[in-house]
C-alpha positions as a LaTeX table, in Angstrom:
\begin{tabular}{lrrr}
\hline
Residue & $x$ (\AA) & $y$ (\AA) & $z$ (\AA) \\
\hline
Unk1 & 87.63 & 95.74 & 87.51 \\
Unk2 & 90.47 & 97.40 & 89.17 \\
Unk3 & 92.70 & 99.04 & 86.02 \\
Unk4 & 96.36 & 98.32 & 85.59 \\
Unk5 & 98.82 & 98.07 & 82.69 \\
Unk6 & 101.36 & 96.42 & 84.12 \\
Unk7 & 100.96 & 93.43 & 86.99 \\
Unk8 & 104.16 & 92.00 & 88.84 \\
Unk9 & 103.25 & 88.59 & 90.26 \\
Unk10 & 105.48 & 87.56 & 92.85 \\
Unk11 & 104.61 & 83.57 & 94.09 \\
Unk12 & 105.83 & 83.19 & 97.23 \\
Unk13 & 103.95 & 79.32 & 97.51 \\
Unk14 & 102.37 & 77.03 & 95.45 \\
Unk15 & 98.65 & 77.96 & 94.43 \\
Unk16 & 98.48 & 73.86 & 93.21 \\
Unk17 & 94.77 & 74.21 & 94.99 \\
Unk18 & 94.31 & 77.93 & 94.19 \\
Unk19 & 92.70 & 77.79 & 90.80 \\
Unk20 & 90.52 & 80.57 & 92.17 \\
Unk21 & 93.62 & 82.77 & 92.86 \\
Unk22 & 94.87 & 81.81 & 89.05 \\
Unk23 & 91.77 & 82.61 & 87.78 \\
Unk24 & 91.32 & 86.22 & 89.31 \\
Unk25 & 94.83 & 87.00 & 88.14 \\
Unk26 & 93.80 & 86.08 & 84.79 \\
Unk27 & 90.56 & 87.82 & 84.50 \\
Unk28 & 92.30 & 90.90 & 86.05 \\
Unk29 & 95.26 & 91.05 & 83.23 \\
Unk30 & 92.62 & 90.10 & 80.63 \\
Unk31 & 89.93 & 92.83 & 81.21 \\
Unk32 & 92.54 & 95.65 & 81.76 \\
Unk33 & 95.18 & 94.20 & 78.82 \\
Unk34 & 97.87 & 94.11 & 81.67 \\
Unk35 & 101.01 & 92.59 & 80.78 \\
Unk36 & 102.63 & 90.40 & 84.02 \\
Unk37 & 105.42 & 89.84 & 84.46 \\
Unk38 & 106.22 & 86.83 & 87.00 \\
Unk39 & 109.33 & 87.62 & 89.39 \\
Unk40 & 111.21 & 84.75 & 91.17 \\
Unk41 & 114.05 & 86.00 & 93.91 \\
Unk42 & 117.15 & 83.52 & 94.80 \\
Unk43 & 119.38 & 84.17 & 97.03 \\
Unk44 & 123.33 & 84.69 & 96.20 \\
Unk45 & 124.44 & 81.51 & 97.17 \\
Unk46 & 126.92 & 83.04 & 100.20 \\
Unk47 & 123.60 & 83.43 & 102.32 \\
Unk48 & 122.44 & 79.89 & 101.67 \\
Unk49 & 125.86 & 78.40 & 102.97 \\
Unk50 & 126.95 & 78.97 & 106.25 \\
Unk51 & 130.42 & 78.61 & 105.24 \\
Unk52 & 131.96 & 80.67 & 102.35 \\
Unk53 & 132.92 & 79.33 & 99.07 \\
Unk54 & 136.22 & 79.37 & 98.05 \\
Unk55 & 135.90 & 77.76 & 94.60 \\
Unk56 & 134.01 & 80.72 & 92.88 \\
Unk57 & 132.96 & 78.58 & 89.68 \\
Unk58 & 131.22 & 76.39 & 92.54 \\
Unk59 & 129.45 & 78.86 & 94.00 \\
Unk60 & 128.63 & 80.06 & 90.05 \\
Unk61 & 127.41 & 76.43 & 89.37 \\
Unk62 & 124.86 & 76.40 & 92.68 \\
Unk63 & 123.92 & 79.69 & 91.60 \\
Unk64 & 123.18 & 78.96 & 88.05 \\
Unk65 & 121.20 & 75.94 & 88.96 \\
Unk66 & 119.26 & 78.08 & 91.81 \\
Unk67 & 118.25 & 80.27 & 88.78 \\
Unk68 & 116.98 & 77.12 & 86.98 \\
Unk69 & 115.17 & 75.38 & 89.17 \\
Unk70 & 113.40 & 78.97 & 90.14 \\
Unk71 & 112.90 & 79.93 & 86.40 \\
Unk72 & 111.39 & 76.16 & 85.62 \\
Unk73 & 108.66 & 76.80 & 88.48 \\
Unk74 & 107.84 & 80.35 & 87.24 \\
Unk75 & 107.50 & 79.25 & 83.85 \\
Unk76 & 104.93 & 76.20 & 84.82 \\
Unk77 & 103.63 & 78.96 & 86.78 \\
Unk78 & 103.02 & 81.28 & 83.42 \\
Unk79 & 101.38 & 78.04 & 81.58 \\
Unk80 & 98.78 & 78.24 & 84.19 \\
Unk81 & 97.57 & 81.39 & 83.67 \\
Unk82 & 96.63 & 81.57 & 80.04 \\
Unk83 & 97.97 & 81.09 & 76.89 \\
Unk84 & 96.58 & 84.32 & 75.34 \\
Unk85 & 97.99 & 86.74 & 77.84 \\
Unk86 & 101.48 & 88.55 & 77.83 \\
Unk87 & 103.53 & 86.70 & 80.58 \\
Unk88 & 107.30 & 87.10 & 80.63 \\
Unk89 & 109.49 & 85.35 & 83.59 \\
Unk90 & 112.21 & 87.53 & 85.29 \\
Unk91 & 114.83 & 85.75 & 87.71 \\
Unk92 & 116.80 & 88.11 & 90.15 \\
Unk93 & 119.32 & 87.78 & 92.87 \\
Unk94 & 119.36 & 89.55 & 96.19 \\
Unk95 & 117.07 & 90.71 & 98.94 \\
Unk96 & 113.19 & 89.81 & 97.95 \\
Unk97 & 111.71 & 92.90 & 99.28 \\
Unk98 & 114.75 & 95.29 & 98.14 \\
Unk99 & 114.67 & 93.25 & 94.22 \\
Unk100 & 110.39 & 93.40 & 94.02 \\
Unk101 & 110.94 & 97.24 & 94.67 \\
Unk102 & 113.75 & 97.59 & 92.31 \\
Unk103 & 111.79 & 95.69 & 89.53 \\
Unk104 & 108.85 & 97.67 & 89.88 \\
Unk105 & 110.68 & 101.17 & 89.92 \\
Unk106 & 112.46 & 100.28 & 86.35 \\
Unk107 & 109.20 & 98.40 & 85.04 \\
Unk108 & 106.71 & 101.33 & 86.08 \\
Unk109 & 104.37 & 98.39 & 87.07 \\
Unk110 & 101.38 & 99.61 & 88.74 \\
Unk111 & 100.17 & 96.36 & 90.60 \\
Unk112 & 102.25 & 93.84 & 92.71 \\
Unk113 & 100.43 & 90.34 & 93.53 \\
Unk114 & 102.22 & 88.45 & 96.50 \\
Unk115 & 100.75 & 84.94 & 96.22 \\
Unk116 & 101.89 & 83.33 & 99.69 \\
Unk117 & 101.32 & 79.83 & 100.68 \\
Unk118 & 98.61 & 80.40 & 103.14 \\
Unk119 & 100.36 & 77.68 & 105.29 \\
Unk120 & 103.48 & 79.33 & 105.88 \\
Unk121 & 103.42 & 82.82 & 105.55 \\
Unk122 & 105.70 & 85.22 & 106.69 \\
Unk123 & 103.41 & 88.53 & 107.54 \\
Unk124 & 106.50 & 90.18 & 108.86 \\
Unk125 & 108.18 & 89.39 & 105.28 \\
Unk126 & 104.79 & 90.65 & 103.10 \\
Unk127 & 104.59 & 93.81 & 105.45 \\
Unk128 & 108.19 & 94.29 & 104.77 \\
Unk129 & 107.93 & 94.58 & 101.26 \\
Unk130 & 104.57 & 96.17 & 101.33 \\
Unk131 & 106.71 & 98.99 & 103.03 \\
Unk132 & 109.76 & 99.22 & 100.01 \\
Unk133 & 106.95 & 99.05 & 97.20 \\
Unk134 & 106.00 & 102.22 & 95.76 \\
Unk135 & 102.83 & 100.47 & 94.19 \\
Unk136 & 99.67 & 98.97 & 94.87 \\
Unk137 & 100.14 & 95.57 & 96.41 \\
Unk138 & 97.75 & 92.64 & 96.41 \\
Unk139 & 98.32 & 89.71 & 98.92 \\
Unk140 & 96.26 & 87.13 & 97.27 \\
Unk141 & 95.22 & 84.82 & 99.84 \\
Unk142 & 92.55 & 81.93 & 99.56 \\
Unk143 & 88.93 & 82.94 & 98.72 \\
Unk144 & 87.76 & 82.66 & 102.54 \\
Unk145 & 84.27 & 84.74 & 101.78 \\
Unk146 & 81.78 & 85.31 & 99.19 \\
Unk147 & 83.44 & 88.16 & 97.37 \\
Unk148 & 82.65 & 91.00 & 99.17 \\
Unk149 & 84.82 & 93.61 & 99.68 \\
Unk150 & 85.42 & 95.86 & 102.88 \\
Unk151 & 87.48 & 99.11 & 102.14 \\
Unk152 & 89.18 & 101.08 & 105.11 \\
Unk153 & 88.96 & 104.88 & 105.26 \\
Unk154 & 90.00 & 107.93 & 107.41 \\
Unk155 & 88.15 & 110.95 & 106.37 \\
Unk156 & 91.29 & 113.05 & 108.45 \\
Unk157 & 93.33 & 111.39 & 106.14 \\
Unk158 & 95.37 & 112.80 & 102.80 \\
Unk159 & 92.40 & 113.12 & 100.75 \\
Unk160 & 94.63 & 111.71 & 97.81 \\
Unk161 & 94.71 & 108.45 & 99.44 \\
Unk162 & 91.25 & 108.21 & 100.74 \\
Unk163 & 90.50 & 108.73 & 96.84 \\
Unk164 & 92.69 & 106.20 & 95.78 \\
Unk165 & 91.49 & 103.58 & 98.55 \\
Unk166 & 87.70 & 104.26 & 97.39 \\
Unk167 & 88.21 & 104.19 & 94.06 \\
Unk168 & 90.26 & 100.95 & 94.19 \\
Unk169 & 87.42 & 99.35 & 96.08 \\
Unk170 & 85.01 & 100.10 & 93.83 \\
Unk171 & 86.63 & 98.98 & 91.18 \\
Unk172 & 87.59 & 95.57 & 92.83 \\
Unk173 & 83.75 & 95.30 & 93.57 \\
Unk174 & 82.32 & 95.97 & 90.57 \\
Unk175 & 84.01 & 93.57 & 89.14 \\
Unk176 & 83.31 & 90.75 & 90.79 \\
Unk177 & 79.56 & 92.28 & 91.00 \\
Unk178 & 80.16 & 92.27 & 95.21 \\
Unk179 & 78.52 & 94.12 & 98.12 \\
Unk180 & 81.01 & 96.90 & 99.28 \\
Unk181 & 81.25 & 97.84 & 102.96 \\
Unk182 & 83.65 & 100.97 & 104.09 \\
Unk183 & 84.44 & 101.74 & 107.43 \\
Unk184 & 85.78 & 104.09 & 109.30 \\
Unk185 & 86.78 & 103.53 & 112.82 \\
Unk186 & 88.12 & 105.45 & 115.58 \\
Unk187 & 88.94 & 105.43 & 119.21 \\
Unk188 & 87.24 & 108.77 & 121.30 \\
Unk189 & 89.52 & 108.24 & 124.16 \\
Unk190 & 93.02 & 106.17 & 124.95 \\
Unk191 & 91.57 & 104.85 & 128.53 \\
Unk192 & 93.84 & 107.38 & 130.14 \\
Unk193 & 90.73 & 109.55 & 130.69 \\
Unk194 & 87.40 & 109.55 & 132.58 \\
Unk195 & 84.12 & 111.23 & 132.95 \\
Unk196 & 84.58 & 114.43 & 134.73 \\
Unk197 & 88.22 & 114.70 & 133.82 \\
Unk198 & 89.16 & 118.49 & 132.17 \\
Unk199 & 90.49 & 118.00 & 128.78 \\
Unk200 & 90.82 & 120.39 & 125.75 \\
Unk201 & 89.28 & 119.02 & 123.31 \\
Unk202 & 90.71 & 119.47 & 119.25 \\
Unk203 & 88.48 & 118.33 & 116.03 \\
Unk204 & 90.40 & 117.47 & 112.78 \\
Unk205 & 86.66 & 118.11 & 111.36 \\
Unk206 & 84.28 & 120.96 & 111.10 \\
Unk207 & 82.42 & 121.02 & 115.17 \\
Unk208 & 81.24 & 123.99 & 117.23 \\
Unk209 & 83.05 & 122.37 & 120.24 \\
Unk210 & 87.09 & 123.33 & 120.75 \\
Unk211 & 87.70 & 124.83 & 123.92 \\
Unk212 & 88.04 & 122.58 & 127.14 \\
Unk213 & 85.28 & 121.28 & 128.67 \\
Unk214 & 84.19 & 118.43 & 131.18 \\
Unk215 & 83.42 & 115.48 & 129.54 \\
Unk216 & 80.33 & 114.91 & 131.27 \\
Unk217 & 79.02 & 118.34 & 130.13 \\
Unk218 & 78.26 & 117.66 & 126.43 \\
Unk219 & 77.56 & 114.61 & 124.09 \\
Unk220 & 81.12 & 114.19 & 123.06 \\
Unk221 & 80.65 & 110.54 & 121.28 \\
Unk222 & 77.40 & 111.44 & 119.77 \\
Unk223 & 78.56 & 115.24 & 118.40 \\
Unk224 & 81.99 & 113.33 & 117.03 \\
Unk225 & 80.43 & 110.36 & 115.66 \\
Unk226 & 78.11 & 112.88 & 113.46 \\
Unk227 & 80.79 & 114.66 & 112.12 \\
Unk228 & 82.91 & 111.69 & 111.18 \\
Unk229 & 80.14 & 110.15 & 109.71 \\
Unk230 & 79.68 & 113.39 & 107.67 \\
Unk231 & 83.15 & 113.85 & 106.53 \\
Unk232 & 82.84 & 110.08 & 105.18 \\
Unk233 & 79.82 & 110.74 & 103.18 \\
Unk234 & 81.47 & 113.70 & 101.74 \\
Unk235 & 84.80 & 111.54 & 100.82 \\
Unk236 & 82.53 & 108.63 & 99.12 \\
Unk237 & 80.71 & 111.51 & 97.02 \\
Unk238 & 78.67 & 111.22 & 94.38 \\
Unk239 & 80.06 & 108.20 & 92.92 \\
Unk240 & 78.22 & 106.21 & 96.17 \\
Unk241 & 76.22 & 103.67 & 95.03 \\
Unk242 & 73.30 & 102.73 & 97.51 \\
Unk243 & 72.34 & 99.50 & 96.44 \\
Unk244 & 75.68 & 98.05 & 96.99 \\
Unk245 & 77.38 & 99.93 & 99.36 \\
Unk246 & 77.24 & 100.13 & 103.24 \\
Unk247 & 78.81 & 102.71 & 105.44 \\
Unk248 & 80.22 & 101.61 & 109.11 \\
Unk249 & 81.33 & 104.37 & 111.19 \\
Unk250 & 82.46 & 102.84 & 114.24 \\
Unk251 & 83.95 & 104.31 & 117.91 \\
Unk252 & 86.12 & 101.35 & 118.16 \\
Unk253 & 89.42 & 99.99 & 117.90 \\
Unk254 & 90.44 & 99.86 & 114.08 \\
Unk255 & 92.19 & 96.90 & 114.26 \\
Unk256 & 89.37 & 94.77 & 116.25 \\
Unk257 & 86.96 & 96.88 & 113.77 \\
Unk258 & 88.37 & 95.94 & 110.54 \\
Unk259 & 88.61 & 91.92 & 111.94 \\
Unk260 & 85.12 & 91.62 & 112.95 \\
Unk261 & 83.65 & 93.65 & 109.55 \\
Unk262 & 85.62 & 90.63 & 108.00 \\
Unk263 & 83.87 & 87.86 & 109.66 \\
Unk264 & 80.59 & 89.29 & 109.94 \\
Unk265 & 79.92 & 89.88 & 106.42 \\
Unk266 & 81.99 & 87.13 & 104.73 \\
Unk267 & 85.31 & 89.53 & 103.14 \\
Unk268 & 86.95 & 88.35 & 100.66 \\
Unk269 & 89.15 & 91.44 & 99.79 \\
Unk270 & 90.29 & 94.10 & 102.56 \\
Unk271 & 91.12 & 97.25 & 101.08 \\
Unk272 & 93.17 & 99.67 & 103.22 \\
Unk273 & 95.86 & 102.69 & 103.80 \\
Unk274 & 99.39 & 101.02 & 104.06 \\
Unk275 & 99.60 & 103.67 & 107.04 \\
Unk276 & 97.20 & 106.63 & 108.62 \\
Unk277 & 99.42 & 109.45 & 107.26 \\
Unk278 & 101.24 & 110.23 & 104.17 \\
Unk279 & 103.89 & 111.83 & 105.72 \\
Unk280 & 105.52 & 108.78 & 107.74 \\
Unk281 & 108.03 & 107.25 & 106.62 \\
Unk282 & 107.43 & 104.70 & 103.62 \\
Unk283 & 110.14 & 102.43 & 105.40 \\
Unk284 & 107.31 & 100.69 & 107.85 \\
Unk285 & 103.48 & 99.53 & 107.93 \\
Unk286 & 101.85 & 101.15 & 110.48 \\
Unk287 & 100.53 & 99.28 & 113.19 \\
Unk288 & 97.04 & 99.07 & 112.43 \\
Unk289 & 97.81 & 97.50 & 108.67 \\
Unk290 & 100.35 & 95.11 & 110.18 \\
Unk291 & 98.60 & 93.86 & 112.94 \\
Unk292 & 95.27 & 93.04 & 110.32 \\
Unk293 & 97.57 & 91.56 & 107.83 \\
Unk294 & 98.87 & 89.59 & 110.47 \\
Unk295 & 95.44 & 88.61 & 111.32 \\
Unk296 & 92.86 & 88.66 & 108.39 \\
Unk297 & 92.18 & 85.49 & 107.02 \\
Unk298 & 91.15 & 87.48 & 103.22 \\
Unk299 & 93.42 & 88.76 & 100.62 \\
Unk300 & 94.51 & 92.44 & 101.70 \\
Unk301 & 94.73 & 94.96 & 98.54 \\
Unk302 & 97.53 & 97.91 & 99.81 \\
Unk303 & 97.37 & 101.42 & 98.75 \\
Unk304 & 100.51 & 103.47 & 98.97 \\
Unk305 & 100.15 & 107.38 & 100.42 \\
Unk306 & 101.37 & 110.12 & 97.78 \\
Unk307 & 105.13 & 110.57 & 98.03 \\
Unk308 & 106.55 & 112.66 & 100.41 \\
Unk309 & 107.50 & 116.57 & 98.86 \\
\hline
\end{tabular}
C-alpha cells in the first residue's frame, strides 16, 4: 500500500454510492497510520453575489452560514470513514486550487484525494489544482475496472520522477494484490516527414546511429524501439516483479496509448508524470496528462517532478 503520513481529502461531490471510494480511503489511512484531514473551500460571499454587499454583518452572516452548511457535510463526511481513524475537518475561504495548495504547504501533507462527482466534473478545475499542488494527488473516481493498475513512464525522463512514478505504482498494486502494466509510449516521427526525406537524427539513449541519414537506409523504428525498451527495463530494475508486471513499449501516440491500455486491460488506477519534464513550469499540466484526465474513465494517481533548482 502506497505510504503516507498525512492524507488531505478534498470532496468535490457526493460519494452517497461510492462506498468503494470510502473504503479505499480508509484502508489507505489505516495501513499507513495517516492522519486526514478533510478540506471544504467556500467562496467569500462577494463572488457568489453579483452585486456587492453593503451591509458587511450581512455578508458576515451568509458567510458564516456558508461555513456551516460546508463544515456539517464534511463532518457527515468524516463519520463515514471510520470511527478509529484520525479525521479532523478544516473550512477555508478563497480560491479552491490556490487554498488546497496553501493547506498542504503548512500541513506537510504528502497525499491529496480529489473525490469529484463523476457526473459533473470539472477536468479543467482538477488539472488546475493538480498544477498548484506540490504533492501527490489522487483523483478518486468510480471503480470502472478490476483493480489493475497501469503506470506511465519516460525512460528520457528525470530519473527522480520515473522512480517516484514506479515506486508509487507498485505500491498502489501490491496493495490491492493487482496486475501492474507500465508503458512507455512514443511517437518516431510528427507526420512532417517521409521515407527518403534527409534528417539528422539525435538519441536521448545510448544508439550507434547520430549522424544524418535517409530514413529508408536503416531500421530506424526497430533500432529505437530496442533501446527504449532497454532504458525501461533498466528504470524498473531489480525490484520488477514478473509474475505481476507487464511492460508495453509502444511507437504510438501517448495519449491514444495510455486510453486504450485502460480499456483493454480493465484500469482501475492510472499512474502518471503530471508533465514530461521537470523543468516546466509547475503552473500547467502538460498536454498529454490533461488530455487523459480529461478522458480516462479510472481514478488518475499524479506524481509531481522534483522542484526546480
Amino acid at each position: 500500500m502506497l505510504a503516507c503520513k498525512r492524507i488531505l481529502l478534498v470532496p468535490l461531490g457526493s460519494l452517497h454510492h461510492n462506498n468503494d471510494g470510502i473504503r479505499r480511503i480508509a484502508d489507505l489511512a489505516d495501513e499507513s497510520g495517516a492522519t486526514i484531514t478533510l478540506l471544504g473551500v467556500t467562496p467569500p460571499v462577494s463572488r457568489i453575489r453579483s452585486q456587492p454587499l453593503v451591509d458587511t454583518d450581512y455578508e458576515r452572516i451568509l458567510g458564516a452560514l456558508a461555513e456551516r452548511h460546508l463544515r456539517s457535510t464534511l463532518t457527515h463526511w468524516a463519520s463515514r470513514l471510520s470511527v478509529d481513524l484520525d479525521v479532523t475537518v478544516e473550512v477555508r475561504t478563497g480560491g479552491l486550487a490556490s487554498e488546497i495548495a496553501a493547506e498542504v504547504v503548512e500541513g506537510t501533507d504528502d497525499l491529496v484525494i480529489l473525490a469529484p462527482n463523476a457526473a459533473n466534473a470539472d477536468t479543467s478545475l482538477l488539472a488546475g489544482i493538480i498544477g498548484c499542488c506540490p504533492s501527490r494527488v489522487w483523483v478518486l473516481r468510480e471503480p470502472v475496472g478490476n483493480g489493475n493498475v497501469l503506470a506511465a513512464i519516460d525512460p528520457d525522463d528525470d530519473p527522480t520522477i520515473v522512480a517516484q512514478i514506479i515506486d508509487t505504482a507498485r505500491a498502489m498494486a501490491s496493495g490491492r494484490q493487482s496486475a501492474l502494466h507500465i508503458v512507455h509510449a512514443w511517437r518516431l516521427f510528427d507526420g512532417s516527414m517521409s521515407i527518403g526525406d534527409e534528417v539528422e537524427m539525435v538519441f536521448p539513449i545510448d544508439h550507434p546511429f547520430t549522424k544524418t541519414c535517409r530514413l529508408e537506409a536503416l531500421d530506424i523504428e526497430g533500432a529505437i524501439a530496442a533501446a527504449h525498451e532497454k532504458a525501461c527495463r533498466e528504470a524498473l530494475g531489480d525490484g520488477a516483479n514478473q509474475a505481476i508486471e507487464t511492460l508495453h513499449v509502444m511507437e504510438d501516440n501517448p495519449t491514444d496509448a495510455l486510453l486504450g491500455l485502460v480499456d483493454r486491460y480493465d484500469i482501475d488506477l492510472l499512474v502518471m508524470g503530471v508533465r514530461g519534464r521537470a523543468k516546466e513550469s509547475r503552473r500547467n499540466a502538460g498536454s498529454t496528462f490533461t488530455s487523459v484526465l480529461h478522458q480516462a474513465n479510472c481514478s488518475v494517481l499524479a506524481v509531481q517532478p522534483p522542484e526546480a533548482s
